[in-house]
VEXDREN-2710 file (C-alpha; in Angstrom, 1 decimal):
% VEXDREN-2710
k/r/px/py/pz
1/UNK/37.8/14.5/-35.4
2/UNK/34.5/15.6/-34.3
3/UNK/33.5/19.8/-35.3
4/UNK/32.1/21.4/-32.5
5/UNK/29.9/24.3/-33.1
6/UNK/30.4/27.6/-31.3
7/UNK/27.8/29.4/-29.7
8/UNK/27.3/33.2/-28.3
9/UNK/24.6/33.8/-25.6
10/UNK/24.0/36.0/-22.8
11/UNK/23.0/34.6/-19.3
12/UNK/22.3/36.2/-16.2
13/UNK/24.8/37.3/-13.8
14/UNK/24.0/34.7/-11.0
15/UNK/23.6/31.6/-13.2
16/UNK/27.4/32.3/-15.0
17/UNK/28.2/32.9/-11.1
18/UNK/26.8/29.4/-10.5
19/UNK/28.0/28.3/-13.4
20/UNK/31.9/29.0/-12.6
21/UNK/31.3/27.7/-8.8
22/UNK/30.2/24.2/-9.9
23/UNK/32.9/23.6/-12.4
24/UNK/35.6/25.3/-10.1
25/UNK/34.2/22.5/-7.6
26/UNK/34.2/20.0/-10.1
27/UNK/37.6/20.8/-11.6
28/UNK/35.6/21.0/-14.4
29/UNK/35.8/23.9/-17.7
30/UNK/32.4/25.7/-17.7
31/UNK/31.9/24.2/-21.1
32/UNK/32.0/21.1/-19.9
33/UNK/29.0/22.2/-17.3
34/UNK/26.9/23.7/-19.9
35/UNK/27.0/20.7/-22.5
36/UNK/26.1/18.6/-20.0
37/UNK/23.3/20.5/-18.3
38/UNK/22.1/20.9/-22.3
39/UNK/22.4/17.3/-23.3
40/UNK/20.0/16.5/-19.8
41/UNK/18.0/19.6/-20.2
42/UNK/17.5/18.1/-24.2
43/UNK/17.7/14.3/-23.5
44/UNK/13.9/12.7/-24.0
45/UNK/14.2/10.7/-21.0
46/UNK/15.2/13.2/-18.8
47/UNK/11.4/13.6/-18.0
48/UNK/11.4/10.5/-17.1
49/UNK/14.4/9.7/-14.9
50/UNK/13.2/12.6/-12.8
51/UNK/9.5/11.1/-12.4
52/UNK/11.1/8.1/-11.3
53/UNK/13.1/9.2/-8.7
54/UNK/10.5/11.6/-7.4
55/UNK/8.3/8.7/-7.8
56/UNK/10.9/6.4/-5.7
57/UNK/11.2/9.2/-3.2
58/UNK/7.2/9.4/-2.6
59/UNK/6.9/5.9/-2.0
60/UNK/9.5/5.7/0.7
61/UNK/8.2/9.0/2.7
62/UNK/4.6/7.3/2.0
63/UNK/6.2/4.1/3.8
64/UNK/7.6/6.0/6.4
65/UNK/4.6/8.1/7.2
66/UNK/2.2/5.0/7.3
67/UNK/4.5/3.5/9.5
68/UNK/4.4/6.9/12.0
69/UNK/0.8/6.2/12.1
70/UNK/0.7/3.1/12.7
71/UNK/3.2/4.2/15.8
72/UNK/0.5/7.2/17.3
73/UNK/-2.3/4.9/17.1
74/UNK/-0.5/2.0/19.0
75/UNK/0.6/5.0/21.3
76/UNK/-3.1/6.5/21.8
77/UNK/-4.8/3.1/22.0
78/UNK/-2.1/2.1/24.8
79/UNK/-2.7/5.6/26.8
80/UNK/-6.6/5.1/26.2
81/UNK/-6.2/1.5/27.5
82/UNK/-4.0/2.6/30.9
83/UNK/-6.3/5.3/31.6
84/UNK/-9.7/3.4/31.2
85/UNK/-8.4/0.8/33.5
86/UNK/-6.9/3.4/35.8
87/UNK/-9.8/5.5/35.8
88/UNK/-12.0/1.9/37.0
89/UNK/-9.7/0.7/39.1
90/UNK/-8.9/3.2/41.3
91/UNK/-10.9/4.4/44.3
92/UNK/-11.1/7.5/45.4
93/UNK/-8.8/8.8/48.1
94/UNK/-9.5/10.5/52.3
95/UNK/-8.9/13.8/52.7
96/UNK/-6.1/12.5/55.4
97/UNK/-4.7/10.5/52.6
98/UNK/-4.2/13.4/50.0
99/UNK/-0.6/14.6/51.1
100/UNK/0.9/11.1/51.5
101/UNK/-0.4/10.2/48.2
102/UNK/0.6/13.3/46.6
103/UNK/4.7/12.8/47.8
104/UNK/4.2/9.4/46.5
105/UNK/2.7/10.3/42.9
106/UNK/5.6/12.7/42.4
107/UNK/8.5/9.8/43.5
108/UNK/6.6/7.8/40.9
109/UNK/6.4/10.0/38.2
110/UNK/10.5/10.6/39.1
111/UNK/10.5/7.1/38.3
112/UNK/8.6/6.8/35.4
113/UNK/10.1/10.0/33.4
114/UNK/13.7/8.1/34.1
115/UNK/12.1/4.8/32.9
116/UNK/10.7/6.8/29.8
117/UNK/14.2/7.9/29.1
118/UNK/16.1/4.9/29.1
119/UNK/13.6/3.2/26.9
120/UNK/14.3/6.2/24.5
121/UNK/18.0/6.1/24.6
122/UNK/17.5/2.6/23.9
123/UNK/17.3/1.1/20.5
124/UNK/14.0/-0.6/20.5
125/UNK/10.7/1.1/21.5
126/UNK/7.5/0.1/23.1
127/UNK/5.7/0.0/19.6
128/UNK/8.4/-2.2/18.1
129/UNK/8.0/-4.4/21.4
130/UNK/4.4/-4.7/21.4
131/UNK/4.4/-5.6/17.4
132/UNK/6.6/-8.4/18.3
133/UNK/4.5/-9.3/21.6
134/UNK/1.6/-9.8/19.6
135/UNK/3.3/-11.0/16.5
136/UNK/4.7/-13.8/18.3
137/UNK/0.9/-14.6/20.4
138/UNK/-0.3/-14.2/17.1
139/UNK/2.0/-16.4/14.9
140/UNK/3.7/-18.6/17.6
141/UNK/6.7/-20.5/16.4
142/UNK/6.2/-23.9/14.6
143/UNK/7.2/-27.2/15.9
END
């Protein structure tokens, strides 16, 4: 039979409070929450375990924040791309022309704000296309 030594010690209302919540949602005695929050508070890897798992937790945000850059500048190269070759290819309009082409840039950009939307609702977007486009012009399939 193991001897368990007794302790007396005064804590602050709102940890005992948090105290009794967790081992109430634990179905756990408070004793039971404070030995074990002692043993890791005291335990020499306990330093350690938590610098790994912070450490685990930086390199996957660092993964998925690379990977959101490498998303915008696929994004602002493609809108620099469209807009250079817009901006070259397209001659200026008549006066008598300006209403006509107006009706016809709004049905268009109808269309295009639907077309934007379905490609969202989608599962795959134009990045993740255009990495495989190129991936595959790169790297074509072997015979």
């Amino acid at each position: 039979m193991v001897v368990r030594g007794k302790y007396t010690f005064r804590l602050p209302p709102d940890l005992v409070d948090r105290i009794a919540e967790y081992a109430t949602r634990r179905h756990v005695t408070q004793a039971a929450v404070v030995e074990a929050a002692l043993a890791s508070f005291l335990s020499p890897d306990g330093p350690d375990r938590l610098e790994s798992a912070l450490s685990r937790r930086l390199d996957r945000m660092t993964r998925e924040i690379e990977r959101l850059d490498r998303h915008v500048t696929i994004t602002n190269e493609t809108l620099a791309v469209f807009v250079r070759f817009w901006l070259t290819s397209t001659p200026p309009l008549p006066d008598g022309a300006m209403a006509a082409a107006r009706a016809k840039g709004r049905e268009r950009y109808d269309g295009f704000v639907e077309a934007v939307g379905r490609r969202l609702a989608g599962s795959h977007g134009f990045a993740e296309e255009l990495l495989h486009s190129t991936d595959s012009v790169n790297h074509p399939p072997s015979p």
